[in-house]
N, C-alpha and C positions, 0 to 999 in steps of 0.2 A: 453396238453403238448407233448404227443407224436405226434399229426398233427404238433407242431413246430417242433421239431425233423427231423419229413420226409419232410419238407420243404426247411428246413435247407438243408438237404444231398440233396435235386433234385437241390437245386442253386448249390451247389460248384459242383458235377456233372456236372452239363451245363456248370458252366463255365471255370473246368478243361478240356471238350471237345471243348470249345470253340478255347480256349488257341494252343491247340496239334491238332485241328482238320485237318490245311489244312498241317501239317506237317508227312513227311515221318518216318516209322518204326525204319531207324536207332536213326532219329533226336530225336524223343522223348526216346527212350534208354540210346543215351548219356549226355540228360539233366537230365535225372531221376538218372544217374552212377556221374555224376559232381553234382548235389544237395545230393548226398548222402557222397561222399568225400568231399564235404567241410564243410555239417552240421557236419562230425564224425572230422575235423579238428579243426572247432571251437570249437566244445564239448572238445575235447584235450586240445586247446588253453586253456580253459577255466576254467577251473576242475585243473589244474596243483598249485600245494601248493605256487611253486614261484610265487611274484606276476608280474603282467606283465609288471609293470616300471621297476622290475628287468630285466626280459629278455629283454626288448626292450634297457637297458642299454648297456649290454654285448653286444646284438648283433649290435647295432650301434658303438661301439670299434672293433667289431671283424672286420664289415666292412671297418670300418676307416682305420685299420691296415695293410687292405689288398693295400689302394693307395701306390704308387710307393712310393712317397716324403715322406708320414708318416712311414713307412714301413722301409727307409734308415734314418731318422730320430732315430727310435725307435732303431731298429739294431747297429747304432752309438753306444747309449747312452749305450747301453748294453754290447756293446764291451770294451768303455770305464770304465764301472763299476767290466765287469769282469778281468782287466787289474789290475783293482784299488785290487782286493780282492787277485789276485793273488800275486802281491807284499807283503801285509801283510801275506797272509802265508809264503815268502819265508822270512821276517823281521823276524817271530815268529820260525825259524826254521834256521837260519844261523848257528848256532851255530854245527849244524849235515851235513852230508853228506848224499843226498839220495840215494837210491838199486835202481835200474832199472833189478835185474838180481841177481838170486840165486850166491853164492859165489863159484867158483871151489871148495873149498873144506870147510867140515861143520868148524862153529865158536867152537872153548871151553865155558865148562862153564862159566870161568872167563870174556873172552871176549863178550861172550853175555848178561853177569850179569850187564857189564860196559857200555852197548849200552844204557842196558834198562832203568838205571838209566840216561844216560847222555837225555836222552825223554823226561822223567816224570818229569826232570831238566826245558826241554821247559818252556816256559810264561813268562809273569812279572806279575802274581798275586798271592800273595803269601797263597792260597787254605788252607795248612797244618795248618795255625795258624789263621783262618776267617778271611782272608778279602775278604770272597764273600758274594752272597747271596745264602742260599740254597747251592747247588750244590753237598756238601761235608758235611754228617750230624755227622760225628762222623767221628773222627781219633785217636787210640790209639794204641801204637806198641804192647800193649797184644793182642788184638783184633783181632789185623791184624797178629800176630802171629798163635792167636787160628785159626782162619779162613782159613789161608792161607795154614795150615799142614792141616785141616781138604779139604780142596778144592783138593789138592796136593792127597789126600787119594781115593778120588771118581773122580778125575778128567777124568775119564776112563768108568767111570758108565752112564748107558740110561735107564732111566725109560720107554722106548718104547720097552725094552726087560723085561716086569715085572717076566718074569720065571729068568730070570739072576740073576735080582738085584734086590728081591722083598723088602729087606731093606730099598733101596733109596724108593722107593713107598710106603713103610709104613713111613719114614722120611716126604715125601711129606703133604701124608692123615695127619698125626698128624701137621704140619704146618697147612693148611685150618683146622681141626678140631679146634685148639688153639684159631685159629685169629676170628674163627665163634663164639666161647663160647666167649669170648672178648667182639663181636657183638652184646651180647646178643639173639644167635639161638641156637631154639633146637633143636630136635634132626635131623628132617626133613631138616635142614640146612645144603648144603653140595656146593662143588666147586673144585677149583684149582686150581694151582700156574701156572701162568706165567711170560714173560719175564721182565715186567714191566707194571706200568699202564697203559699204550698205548695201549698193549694187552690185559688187562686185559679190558676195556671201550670199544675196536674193540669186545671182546670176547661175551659182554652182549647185543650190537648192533646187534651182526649175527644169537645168540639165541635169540630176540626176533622177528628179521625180521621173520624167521624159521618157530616159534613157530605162529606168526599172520598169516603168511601163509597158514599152514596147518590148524589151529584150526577155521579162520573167514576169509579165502580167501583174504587177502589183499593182490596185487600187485604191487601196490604203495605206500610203507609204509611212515608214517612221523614219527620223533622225537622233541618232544617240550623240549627247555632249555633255560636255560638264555644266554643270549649272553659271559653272564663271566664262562659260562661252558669249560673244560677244549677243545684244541683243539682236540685232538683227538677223540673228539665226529664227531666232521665234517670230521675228518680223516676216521671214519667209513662208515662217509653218502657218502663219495670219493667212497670206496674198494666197499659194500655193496649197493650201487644206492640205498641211503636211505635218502629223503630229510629232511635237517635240519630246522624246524621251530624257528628262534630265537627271544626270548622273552626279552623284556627289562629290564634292572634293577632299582631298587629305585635307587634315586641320593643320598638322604640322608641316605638309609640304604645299599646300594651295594646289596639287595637279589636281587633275582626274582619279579616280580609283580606276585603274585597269579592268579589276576584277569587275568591279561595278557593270561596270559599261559593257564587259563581254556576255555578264547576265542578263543584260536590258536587250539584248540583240534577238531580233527572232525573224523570220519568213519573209515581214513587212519593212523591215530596216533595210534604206534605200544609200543610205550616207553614215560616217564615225566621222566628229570632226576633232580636231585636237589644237591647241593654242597654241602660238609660240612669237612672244609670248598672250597672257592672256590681258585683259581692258583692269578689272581692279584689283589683281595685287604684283601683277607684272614675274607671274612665275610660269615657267613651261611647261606645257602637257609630256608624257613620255611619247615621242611622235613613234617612236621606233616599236613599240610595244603597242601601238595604236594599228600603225600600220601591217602588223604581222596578224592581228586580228582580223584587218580587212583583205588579207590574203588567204586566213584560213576561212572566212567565210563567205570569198567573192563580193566585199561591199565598196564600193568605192573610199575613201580616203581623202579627208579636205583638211588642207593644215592654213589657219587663219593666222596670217604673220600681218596682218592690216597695217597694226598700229606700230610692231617695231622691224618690221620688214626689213626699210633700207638702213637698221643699223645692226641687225643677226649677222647679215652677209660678210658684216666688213669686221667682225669683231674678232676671229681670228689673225687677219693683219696687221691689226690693233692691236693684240699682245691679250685676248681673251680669248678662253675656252667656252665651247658652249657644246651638248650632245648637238646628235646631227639632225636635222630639222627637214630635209628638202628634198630634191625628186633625187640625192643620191640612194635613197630607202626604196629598197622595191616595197610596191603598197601603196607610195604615195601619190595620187593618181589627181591634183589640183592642190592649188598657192592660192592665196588670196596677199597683197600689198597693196600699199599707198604712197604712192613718192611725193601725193601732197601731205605727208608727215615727216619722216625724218630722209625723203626725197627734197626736201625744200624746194619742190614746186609748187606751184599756184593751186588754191582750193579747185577739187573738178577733176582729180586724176587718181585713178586710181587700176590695177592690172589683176587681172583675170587667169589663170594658167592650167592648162591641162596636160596632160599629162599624153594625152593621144586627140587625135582629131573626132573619136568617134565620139569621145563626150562635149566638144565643143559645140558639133553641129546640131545637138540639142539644147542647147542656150539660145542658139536663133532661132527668132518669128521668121513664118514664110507663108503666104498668103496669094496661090496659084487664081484664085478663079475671081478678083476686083475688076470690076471694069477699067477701073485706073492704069491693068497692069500685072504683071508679075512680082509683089513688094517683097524683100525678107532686109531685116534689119537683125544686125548682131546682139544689140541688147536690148533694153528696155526702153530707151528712147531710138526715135527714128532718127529726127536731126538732131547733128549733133555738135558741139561749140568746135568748130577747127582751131579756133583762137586759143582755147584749153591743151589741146594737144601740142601746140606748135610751140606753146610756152613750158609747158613740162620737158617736150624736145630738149629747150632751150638749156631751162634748169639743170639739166641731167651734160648736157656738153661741158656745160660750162665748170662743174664743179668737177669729171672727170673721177677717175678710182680714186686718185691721191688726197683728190678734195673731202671726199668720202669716208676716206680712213683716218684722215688726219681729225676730221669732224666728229665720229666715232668716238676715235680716242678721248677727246676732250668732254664729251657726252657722260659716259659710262665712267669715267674717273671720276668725276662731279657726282653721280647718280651714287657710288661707291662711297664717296666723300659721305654727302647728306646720309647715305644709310648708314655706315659706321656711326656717325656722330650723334645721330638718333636713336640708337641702339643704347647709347649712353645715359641717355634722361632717364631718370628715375619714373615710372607711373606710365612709361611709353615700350609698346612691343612693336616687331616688326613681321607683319604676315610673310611668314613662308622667307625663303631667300630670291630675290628680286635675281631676275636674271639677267637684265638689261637696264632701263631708262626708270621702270616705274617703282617706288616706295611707298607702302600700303602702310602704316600705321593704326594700332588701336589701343586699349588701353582697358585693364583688369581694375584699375583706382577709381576711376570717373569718366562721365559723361564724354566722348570722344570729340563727339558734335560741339562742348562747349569749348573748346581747343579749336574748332575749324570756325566757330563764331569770334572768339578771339581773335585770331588770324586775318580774317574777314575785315573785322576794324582794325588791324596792323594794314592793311592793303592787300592784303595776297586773297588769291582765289582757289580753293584746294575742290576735290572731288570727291562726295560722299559715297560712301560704299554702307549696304544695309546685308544682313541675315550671315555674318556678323556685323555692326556698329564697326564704319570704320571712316577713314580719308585718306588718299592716297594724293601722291604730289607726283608731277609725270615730268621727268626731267629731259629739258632741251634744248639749243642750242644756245638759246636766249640767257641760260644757267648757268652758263662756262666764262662769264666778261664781269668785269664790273663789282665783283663782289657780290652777287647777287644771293649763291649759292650761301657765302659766310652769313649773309643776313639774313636770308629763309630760319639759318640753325638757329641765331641768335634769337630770332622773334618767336620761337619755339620755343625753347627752355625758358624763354623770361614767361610766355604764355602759361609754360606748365607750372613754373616756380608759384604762378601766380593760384590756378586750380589747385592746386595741395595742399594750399593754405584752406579751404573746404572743399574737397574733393567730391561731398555730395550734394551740392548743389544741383539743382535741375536747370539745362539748358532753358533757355528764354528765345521769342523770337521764331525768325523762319527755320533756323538751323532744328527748334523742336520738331515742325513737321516732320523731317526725317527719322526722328526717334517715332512718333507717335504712327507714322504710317505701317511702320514695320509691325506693329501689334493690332493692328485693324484684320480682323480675320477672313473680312469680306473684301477680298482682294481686286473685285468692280468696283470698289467706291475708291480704292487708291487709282484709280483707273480712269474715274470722271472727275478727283481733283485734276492728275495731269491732264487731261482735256480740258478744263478750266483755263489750266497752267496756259498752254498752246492757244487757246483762245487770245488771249491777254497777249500773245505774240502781236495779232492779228488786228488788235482794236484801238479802232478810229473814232474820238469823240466823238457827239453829235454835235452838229452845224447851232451854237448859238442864234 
């Protein structure tokens, strides 16, 4: 065996000499420098999480984009579009005058009382009395009273000065402490508030990117999720150069594939996240089957309960079932909620949860050698609103467990109600079974978009869902008073009655956008409509 061996080595020998023999010192240098950059490029190539029909896609549009013709083409259409957005915001805003320029001299309170009301006047959808989805989870002038003296109180206060205002900081801690015991963590459970769940899913992304860094050297991290994960997971993988692995969902149950996502997982997989529930069809990931994957493979565990957080908690004292979601799962190692959702506090709060201290102290900046100082701040903002915190405080006393449960109850019966009843219309199906608040809707007869454009002109404001064609209605507490819920069903069936009299009809309008983006292949150009879109947030006529 070893005479094969040195046999072996005397042939490729001769015949690497053979090769480089009659060639000069440099020449063989810069074949040996060029076989070494290209095997380390394929390797690159190679080894990269996206796969390479992805990139060879993008980068054949990026190309394309760059010809003259397609280029003035594309540019056209974009001008066109951002024409189109700018109009509707100056439609949605006639009624005002805009500021180009502070006022020579300051307004009165009266007058700036009357501005701000003539604002919050803007739209045609009438928010205050549910006709959205989501958006707006509770409106009550107590409330908005209690909050608004309490906001008015601290509006001045910075938890980034805790010798100042060590109050708002103990107001803060007992918030994450509340929402943790909720959670079901003990005591080793700790976190903290941010701006919203955006931040709060960016916040658990960057501690564990961090955390896999320093602990197992990963430089190229991955995250495994379902594709119905909320966005701001990818919004993280954007900030954080953190690639997102998306994992497909059942058709018939809207989770995760388990299996999926156990395939997708390799060396670089930093995070698993799992929904509970998820943003558009409101059905639950299997957390427990999530979390055992991230125990047999050491990966942290983040369960995004953002959206229906504070109403999972209470739904078993409510007289609902639901699997188990929270830090009683070994595995589950962070929580993400929002108590400014079905917490009915003020926009701006949102809770952070881990599971031990060691991944929290990687969510904090800390910045030893500023002349300023020794700085480290907990999340993404340095200062930060005391007036936010002391008002969610607020929220959260005031309405108490009972207030919670009772809300719950009245929530999820309504959300039950509308699903039942929708189940019944002929030409209408329901994504998946809805586990809490949200009902996803679509339809096998016709255009589903022409049903949320219908609607639209009835007054209601529903939620597009794409890859599948869908809308979904997120039910809240706004849905439980009033008739509101009977009249949602009602303007729905007369909606549909009306569609199946030509059911193939093609949507009209902006509602087609949403049909038409979804088959646009070059998925940057759905990319600089919405930056269009956001633009037209932002735009200020020009000065007459």
């Amino acid at each position: 065996m070893m005479q094969y061996f040195s046999d072996c080595g005397k042939f490729l020998a001769e015949s690497i000499n053979k090769i480089f023999g009659d060639r000069e010192p440099w020449q063989i240098a810069t074949l040996t420098a060029s076989g070494v950059i290209s095997l380390h490029w394929l390797w690159n190539t190679l080894i990269q999480d996206e796969c390479l029909y992805e990139r060879s896609k993008k980068c054949f549009f990026s190309y394309a984009k760059k010809i003259p013709y397609v280029r003035a083409k594309v540019e056209a259409e974009i001008d066109k579009i951002n024409s189109e957005f700018q109009r509707n915001t100056l439609e949605n805003t006639k009624d005002v005058t805009y500021l180009i320029r502070l006022p020579e001299k300051g307004l009165n309170y009266q007058e700036i009382s009357k501005k701000v009301d003539q604002h919050l006047n803007l739209g045609s959808y009438d928010w205050r009395n549910g006709r959205v989805s989501g958006a707006v989870y509770y409106y009550n002038e107590d409330l908005i009273k209690l909050t608004t003296e309490v906001y008015g109180k601290a509006s001045y206060t910075n938890p980034l000065h805790a010798d100042l205002f060590p109050g708002i900081c103990k107001m803060e801690s007992e918030v994450v402490r509340i929402t943790a015991t909720l959670f079901n963590g003990g005591p080793s459970v700790c976190g903290t508030m941010t701006t919203g769940g955006t931040e709060s899913l960016l916040m658990a992304c960057k501690a564990y990117r961090d955390y896999a860094k320093a602990n197992k050297g990963i430089t190229k991290p991955n995250i495994v999720a379902a594709t119905s994960v909320h966005a701001a997971i990818d919004k993280a993988g954007q900030y954080f150069g953190i690639h997102i692995k998306s994992i497909k969902i059942n058709e018939k149950t809207m989770a995760v594939d388990v299996r999926a996502m156990e395939s997708a997982i390799n060396r670089n997989t930093i995070m698993l996240v799992g929904s509970a529930p998820n943003f558009p069809y409101g059905t639950m990931d299997d957390i427990e089957a999530i979390a055992k994957l991230g125990k047999k493979y050491n990966i942290p565990v983040h369960v995004d309960a953002c959206l229906g957080g504070f109403v999972i908690v209470f739904m078993k004292k409510a007289g609902y079932k639901l699997p188990p979601f929270d830090f009683s799962i070994d595995g589950v190692t962070s929580i993400s909620v929002d108590p400014h959702k079905y917490g009915f506090t003020p926009k701006g709060s949102s809770v952070i949860l881990y599971s031990d201290k060691k991944y929290r102290h990687y969510q904090y900046t800390v910045t030893t050698d500023w002349p300023g100082g020794v700085y480290g701040s907990p999340t993404v903002n340095g200062s930060r609103a005391g007036g936010v915190i002391a008002a969610c405080w607020a929220a959260l006393m005031s309405f108490g467990e009972e207030g919670y449960i009772e809300a719950t109850k009245s929530i999820v019966d309504t959300a039950r109600y509308i699903e039942n009843e929708l189940r019944k219309i002929k030409g209408l199906f329901i994504f998946g079974t809805p586990a809490t608040t949200v009902v996803a809707m679509g339809s096998h007869d016709f255009d589903i978009f022409r049903l949320s454009d219908m609607l639209c002109h009835k007054g209601w404001n529903l939620n597009a869902l794409q890859f599948p064609s869908g809308i979904h209605f997120t039910v809240t507490y706004m849905h439980t008073v009033n008739g509101i819920a009977e009249a949602f069903v009602k303007d729905v069936k007369l909606a549909v009655n009306d569609i199946l009299k030509n059911p193939s009809e093609k949507v009209e309008g902006k509602m087609a956008i949403y049909g038409v983006a979804q088959s646009v292949p070059d998925r940057s150009l759905v990319g600089d409509f919405t930056k269009a879109f956001i633009d037209s947030m932002y735009y200020v006529p020009p000065e007459l």
